[in-house]
C-alpha positions in Angstrom: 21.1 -15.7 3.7 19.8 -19.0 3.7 16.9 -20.0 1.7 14.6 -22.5 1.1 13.3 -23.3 -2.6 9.7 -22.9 -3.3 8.6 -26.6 -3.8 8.2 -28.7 -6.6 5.8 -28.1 -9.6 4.2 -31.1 -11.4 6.3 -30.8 -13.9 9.3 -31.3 -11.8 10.7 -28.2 -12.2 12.0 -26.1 -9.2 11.5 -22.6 -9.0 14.5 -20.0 -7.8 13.3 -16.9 -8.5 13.6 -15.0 -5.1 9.9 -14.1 -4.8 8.6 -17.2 -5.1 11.4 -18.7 -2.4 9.9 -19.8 0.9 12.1 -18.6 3.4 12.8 -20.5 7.0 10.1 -20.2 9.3 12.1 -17.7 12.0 12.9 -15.4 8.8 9.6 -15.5 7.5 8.1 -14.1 11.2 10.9 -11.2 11.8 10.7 -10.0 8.4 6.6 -10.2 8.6 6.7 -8.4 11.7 9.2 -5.6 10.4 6.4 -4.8 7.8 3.5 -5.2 9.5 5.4 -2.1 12.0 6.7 -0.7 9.4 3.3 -0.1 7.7 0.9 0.2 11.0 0.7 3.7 11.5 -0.3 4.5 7.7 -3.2 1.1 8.5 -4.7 2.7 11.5 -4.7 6.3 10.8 -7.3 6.1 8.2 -10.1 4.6 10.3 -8.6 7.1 13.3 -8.8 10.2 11.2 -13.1 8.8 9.6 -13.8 7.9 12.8 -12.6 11.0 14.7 -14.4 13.4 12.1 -17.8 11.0 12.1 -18.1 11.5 16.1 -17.4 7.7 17.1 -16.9 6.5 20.0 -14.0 5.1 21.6 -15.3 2.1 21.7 -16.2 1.9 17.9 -13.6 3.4 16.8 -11.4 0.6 18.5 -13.7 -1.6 16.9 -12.8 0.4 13.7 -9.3 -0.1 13.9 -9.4 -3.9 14.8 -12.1 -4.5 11.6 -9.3 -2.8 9.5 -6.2 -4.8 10.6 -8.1 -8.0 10.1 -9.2 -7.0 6.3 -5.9 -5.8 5.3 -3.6 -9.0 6.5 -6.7 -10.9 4.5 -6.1 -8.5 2.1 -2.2 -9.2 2.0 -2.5 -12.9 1.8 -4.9 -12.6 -1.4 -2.7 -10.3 -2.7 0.9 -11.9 -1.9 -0.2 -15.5 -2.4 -2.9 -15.8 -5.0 -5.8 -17.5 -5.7 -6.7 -18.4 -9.3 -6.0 -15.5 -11.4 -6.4 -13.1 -8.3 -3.4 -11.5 -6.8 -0.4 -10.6 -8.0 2.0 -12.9 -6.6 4.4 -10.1 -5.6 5.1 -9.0 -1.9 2.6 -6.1 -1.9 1.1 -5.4 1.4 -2.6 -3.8 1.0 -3.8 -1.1 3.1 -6.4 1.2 3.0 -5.7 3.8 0.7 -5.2 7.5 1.7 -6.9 8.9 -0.8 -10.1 8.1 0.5 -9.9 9.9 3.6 -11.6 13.1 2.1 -13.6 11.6 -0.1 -15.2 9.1 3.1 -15.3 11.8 5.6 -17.3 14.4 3.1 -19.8 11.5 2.5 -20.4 10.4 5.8 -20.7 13.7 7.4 -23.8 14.8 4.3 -25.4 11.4 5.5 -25.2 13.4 9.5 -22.0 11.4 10.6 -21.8 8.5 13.2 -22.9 5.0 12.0 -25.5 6.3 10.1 -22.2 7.9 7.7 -20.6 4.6 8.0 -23.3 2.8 6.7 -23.5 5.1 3.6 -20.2 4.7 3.1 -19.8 0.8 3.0 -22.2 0.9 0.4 -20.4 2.8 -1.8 -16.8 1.0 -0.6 -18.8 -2.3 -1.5 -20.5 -1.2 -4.6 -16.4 0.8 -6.2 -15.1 -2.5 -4.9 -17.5 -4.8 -7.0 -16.6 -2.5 -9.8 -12.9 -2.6 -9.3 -12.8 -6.5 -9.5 -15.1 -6.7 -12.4 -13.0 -4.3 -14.6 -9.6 -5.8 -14.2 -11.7 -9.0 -15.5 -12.0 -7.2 -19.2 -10.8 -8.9 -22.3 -7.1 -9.1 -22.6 -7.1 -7.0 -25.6 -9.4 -4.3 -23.7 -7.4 -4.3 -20.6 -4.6 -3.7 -22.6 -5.6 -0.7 -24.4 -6.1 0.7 -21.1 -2.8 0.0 -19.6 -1.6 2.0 -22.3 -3.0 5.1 -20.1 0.4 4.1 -17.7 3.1 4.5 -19.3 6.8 4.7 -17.2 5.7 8.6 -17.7 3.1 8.0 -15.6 3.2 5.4 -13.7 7.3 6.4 -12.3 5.4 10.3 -11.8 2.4 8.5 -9.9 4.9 6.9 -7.2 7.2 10.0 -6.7 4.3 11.6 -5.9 3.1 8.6 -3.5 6.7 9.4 -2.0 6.9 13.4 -1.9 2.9 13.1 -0.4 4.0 10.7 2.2 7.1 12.2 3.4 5.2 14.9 5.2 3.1 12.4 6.9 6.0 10.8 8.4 7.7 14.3 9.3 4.8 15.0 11.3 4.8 11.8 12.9 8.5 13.1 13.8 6.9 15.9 15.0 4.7 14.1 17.8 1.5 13.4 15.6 -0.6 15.6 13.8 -3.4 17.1 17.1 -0.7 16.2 19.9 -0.8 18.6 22.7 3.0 18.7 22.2 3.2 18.5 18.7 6.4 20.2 17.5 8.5 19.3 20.6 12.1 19.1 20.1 12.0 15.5 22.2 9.9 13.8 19.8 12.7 15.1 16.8 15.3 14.0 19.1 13.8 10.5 19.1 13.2 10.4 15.2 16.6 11.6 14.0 17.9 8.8 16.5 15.8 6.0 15.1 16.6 7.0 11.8 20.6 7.5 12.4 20.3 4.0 14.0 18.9 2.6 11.0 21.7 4.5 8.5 24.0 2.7 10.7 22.8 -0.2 10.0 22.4 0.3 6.7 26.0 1.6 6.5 27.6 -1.7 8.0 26.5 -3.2 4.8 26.0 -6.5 6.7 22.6 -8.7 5.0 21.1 -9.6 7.8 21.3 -6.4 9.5 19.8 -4.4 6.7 16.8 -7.0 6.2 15.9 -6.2 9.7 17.0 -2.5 10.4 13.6 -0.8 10.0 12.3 -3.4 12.6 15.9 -2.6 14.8 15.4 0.7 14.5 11.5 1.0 16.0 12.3 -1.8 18.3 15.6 0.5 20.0 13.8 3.7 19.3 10.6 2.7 21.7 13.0 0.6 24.2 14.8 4.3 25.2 11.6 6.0 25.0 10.3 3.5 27.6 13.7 4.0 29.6 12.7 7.6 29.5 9.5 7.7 30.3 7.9 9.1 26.9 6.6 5.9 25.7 3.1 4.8 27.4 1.6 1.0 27.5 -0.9 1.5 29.9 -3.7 0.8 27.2 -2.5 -2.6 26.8 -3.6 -3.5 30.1 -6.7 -1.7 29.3 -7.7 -3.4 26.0 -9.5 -6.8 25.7 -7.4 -10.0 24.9 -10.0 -11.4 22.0 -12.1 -8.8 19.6 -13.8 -10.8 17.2 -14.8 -8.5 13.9 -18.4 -9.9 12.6 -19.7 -8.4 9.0 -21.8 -5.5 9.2 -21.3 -4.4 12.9 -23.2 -1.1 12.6 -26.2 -2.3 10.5 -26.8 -3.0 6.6 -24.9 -0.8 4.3 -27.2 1.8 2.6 -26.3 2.7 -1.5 -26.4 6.2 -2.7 -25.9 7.3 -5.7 -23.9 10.1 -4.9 -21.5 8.6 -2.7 -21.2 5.2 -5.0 -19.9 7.8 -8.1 -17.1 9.9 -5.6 -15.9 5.8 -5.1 -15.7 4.9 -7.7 -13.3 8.0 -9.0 -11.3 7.6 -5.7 -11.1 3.8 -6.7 -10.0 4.7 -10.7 -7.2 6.9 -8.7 -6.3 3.6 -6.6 -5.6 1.4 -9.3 -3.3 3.9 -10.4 -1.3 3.7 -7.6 -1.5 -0.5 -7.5 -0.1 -0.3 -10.8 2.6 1.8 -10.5 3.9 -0.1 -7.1 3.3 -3.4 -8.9 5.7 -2.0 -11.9 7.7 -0.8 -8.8 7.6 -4.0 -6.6 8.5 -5.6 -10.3 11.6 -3.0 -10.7 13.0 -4.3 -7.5 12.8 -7.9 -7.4 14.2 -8.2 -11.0 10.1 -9.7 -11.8 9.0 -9.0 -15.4 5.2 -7.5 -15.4 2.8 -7.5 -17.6 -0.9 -6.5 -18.0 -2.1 -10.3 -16.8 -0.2 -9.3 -13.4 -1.3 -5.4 -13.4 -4.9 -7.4 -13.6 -4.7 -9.9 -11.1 -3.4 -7.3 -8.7 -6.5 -4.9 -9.3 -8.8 -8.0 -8.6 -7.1 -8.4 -5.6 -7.6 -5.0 -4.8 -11.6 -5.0 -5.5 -11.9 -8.4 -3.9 -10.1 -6.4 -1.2 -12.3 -3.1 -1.1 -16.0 -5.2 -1.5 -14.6 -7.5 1.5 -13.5 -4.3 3.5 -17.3 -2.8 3.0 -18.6 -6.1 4.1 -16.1 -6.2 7.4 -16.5 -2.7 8.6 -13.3 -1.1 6.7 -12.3 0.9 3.8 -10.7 1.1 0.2 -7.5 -1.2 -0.2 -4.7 -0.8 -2.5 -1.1 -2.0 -2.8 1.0 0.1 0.1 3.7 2.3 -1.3 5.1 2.4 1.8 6.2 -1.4 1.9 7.2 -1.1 -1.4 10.1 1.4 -0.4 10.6 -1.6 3.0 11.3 -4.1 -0.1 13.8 -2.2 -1.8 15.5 -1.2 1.5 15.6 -4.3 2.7 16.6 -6.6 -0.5 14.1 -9.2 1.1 11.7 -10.2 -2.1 10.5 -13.7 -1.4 6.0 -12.4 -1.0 5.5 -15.4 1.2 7.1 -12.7 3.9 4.2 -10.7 3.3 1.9 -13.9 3.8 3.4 -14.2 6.9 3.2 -10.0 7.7 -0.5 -10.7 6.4 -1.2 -13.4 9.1 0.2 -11.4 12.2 -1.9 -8.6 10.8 -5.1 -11.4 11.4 -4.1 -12.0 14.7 -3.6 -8.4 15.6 -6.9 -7.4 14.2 -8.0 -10.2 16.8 -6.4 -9.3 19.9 -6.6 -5.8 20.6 -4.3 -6.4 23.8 -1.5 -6.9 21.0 -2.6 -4.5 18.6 -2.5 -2.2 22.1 1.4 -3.2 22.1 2.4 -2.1 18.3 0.4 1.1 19.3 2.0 2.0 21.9 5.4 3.1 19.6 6.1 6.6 19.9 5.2 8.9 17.4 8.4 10.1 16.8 9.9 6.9 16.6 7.7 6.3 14.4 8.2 9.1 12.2 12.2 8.6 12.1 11.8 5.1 10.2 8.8 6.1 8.1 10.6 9.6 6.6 13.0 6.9 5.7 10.9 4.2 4.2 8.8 7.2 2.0 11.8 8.6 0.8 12.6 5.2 -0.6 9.1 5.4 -2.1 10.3 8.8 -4.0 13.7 7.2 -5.5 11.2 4.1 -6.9 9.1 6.7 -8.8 12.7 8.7 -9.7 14.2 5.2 -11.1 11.3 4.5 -13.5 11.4 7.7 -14.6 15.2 7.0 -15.4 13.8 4.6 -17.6 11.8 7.9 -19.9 13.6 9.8 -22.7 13.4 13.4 -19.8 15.5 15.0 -22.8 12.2 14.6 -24.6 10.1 18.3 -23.3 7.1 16.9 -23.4 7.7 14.0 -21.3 9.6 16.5 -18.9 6.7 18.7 -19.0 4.3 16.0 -17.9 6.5 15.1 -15.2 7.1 18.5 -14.0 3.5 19.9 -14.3 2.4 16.9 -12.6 4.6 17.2 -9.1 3.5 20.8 -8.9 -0.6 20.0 -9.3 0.4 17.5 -6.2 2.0 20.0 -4.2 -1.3 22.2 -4.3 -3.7 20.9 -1.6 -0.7 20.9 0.6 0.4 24.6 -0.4 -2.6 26.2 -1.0 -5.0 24.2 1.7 -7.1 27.7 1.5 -8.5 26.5 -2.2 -9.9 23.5 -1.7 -11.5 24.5 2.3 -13.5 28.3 1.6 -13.0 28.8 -2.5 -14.4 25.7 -3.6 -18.0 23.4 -3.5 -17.6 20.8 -0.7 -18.6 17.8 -2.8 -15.8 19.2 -4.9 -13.6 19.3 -2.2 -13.9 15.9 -1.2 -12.6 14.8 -4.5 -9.6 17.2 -5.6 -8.1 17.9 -2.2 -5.6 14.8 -2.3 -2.1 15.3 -4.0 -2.2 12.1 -5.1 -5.5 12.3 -7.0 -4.5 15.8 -9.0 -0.9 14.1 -9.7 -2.5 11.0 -10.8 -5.0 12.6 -13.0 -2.7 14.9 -14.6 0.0 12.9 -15.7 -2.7 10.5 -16.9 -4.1 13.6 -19.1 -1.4 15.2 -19.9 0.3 11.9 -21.6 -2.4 11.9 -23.3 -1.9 15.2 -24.6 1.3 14.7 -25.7 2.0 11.8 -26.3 -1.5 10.0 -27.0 -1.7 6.1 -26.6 1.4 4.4 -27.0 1.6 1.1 -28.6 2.3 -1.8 -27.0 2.2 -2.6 -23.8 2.3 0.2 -21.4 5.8 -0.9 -19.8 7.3 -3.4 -22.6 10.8 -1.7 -22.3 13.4 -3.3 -21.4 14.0 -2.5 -17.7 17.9 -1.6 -17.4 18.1 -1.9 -14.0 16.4 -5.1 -13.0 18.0 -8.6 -13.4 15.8 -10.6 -15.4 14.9 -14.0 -13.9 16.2 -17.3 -15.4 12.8 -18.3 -17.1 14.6 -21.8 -17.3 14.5 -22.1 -13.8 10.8 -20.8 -13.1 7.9 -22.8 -12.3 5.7 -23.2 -15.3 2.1 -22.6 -12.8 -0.1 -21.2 -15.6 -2.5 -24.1 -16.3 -3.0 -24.1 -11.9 -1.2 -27.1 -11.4 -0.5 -28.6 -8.1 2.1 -28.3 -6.1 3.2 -30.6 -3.4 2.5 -27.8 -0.5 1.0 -24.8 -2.2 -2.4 -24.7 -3.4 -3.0 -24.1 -7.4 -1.7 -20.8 -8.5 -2.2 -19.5 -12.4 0.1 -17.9 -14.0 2.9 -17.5 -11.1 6.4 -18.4 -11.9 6.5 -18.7 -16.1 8.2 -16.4 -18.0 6.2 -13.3 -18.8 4.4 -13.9 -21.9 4.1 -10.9 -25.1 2.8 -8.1 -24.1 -1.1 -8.1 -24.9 -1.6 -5.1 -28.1 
């Protein structure tokens, strides 16, 4: 696959790592586009699922969805390419996170739902967002003692969760869509076990090219004999506006409650477990070394994220497991991909008409290639935790105790909707958050705080990169076509105590 090299630092020294690569333009906008429909559906349904249960309109909740494209390919780029000591520097696509959907919906329905809810809630997604980016600015030393919360333990528990929770989303999407009058019908399985055999195929050929791209392959084919048959609808596009400009505060000046601003600020302590377990992930998979200095400029790329959502009419961000598992499928690391994914997401959020086209993918389809993508998500978490003496019965136990406290909103729904307070609710009826919290807890139990940093072992599985080779970035200087970037490229330095 050809490449070309990321440019020239001051120093003179070229970097070939294959994140930091730049790849041709054509490359760069086929395998942007594959994640940008790889990861739509999990973008829009949060602000489809808020809006729905606030009582929008149609009209704001298109509005909704626009505002939310446009944040998250902003979002992406901060992320992906960095500025300063903000962003990671790893192709991580943000998204809003799904752990906020409860949380959003209980607050804006106690403040009597429509935009008067929304408005509640953006102060509270500003304020957790604010408090997200200042924390990740704590003293080295601090912010390292803290990472020691995240162990592999954790942190490879934390993303099979993200995988096992997400692999029922996708199944009903392969289902027809969660509320679809013909939800369940054997057609819409028909068209996701064909997408998904499609992209095995590909997969099987073994060819480098072909599995870069087969996710994209495989939604592309799967809506173009949905369309031959009649089950795949792009009537909205003609229907939606060509320019939909998103302006800050839409529905009026955000309003701060107390209340609201604490349930954010847990959901956003459960988010930044997730960003650092896919940024130890993303890491894993494009042989990356990671300390706490990346972990940190990811969450201030996250909070930056969040407060700018608030601002722009969206929601909560945090790194998306869901591209992570496209990354590893795909053997495609250079993040200057997701820069690109992060710019169609721009102009998406600023054409409806187009966004109207992505849309207009079948559910099933859809569901085919995601089962797929989240499964990947699962063997990310399963391969850290390769990494974890499992012989050892305590770190077993928190693994094991952990998956089942995930599996309980979904198994026992009953709990959380008529046996327990509603504010309560709100904040334990996520998998992710009770799998989260109690592998965080129960590490602690067990094995207290480690020393060290919290993932200074070796990492078996990941080729290390040639720190000979890298870009020494660290003091931000220049290079001849991308802007100042700290700390990107140099080998990773000790581990902070």
């Amino acid at each position: 696959m050809a490449r070309v090299a990321a440019p020239l630092s001051a120093t003179g020294k070229q970097s070939t790592h294959p994140v930091d690569e730049v790849l041709p333009l054509p490359k760069l906008a086929l395998y942007g586009f594959q994640h940008v429909l790889a990861f739509y559906a999990g973008a829009v349904i949060v602000p489809i699922i808020v809006g729905g249960a606030l009582g929008l309109s149609a009209e704001q909740l298109v509005y909704l969805i626009n505002a939310d494209l446009l944040t998250c390919g902003i979002a992406s780029i901060i992320q992906a390419w960095g500025i300063g000591r903000i962003g990671a520097r790893l192709p991580l696509i943000q998204g809003v996170t799904f752990t906020a959907v409860s949380p959003m919906i209980a607050i804006g329905l106690g403040a009597g739902g429509g935009t008067a809810g929304l408005l509640v809630i953006y102060g509270a997604v500003i304020t957790a967002g604010i408090a997200t980016f200042a924390f990740a600015w704590l003293p080295p030393k601090a912010f390292g003692m803290i990472m020691r919360l995240f162990p592999p333990v954790v942190t490879g528990t934390v993303i099979t969760v993200l995988g096992i929770v997400l692999i029922p989303v996708g199944l009903n999407d392969a289902a027809g869509g969660l509320g679809s009058p013909d939800f369940g019908d054997p057609k819409h399985f028909a068209y996701a076990g064909g997408t998904m055999l499609f992209i095995l195929i590909l997969m099987k050929l073994g060819k480098p090219f072909l599995n870069s791209i087969s996710i994209l392959l495989g939604l592309v084919g799967g809506t173009a004999v949905a369309f031959l048959l009649g089950d795949a609808k792009f009537g909205n596009v003609s229907d939606s506006d060509w320019i939909g400009i998103t302006t800050p505060f839409y529905y009026g000046a955000p309003k701060f409650e107390w209340f609201p601003i604490v349930l954010m600020l847990i959901v956003m302590l459960i988010t930044m477990v997730e960003t650092t377990g896919d940024t130890y992930a993303v890491g894993d998979i494009v042989g990356k070394d990671i300390d706490s200095e990346t972990v940190a400029r990811a969450l201030r790329a996250d909070g930056a994220a969040t407060a700018l959502g608030g601002v722009l009419n969206s929601f909560p961000y945090v790194a998306f497991a869901e591209n992570v598992g496209l990354v590893r499928m795909t053997k495609v690391k250079s993040r200057f991909v997701v820069v690109a994914a992060g710019v169609f997401m721009i102009v998406l959020g600023l054409l409806p008409k187009a966004a109207a086209v992505v849309a207009a993918v079948p559910h099933g389809v859809l569901g085919g290639a995601a089962t797929v993508m989240f499964a990947m998500v699962a063997l990310a978490g399963i391969q850290t935790l390769a990494k974890v003496d499992l012989k050892e019965e305590k770190n077993a136990l928190i693994v094991g105790v952990s998956l089942a406290f995930a599996l309980l909103p979904a198994t026992v729904p009953v709990l959380f909707k008529e046996h327990m307070d509603a504010d309560l609710s709100s904040l334990l009826n996520s998998g992710v958050t009770l799998g989260a919290t109690a592998a965080i807890v129960l590490n602690l139990i067990f094995n207290g705080l480690g020393k060290g940093d919290a993932h200074s072992a070796p990492q078996a599985d990941a080729p290390k990169p040639d720190a000979s080779k890298d870009v020494a970035a660290a003091d931000d200087e220049p290079t001849a076509a991308i802007p100042a970037q700290s700390g990107e490229g140099e080998p990773a330095p000790a581990p902070t105590a």
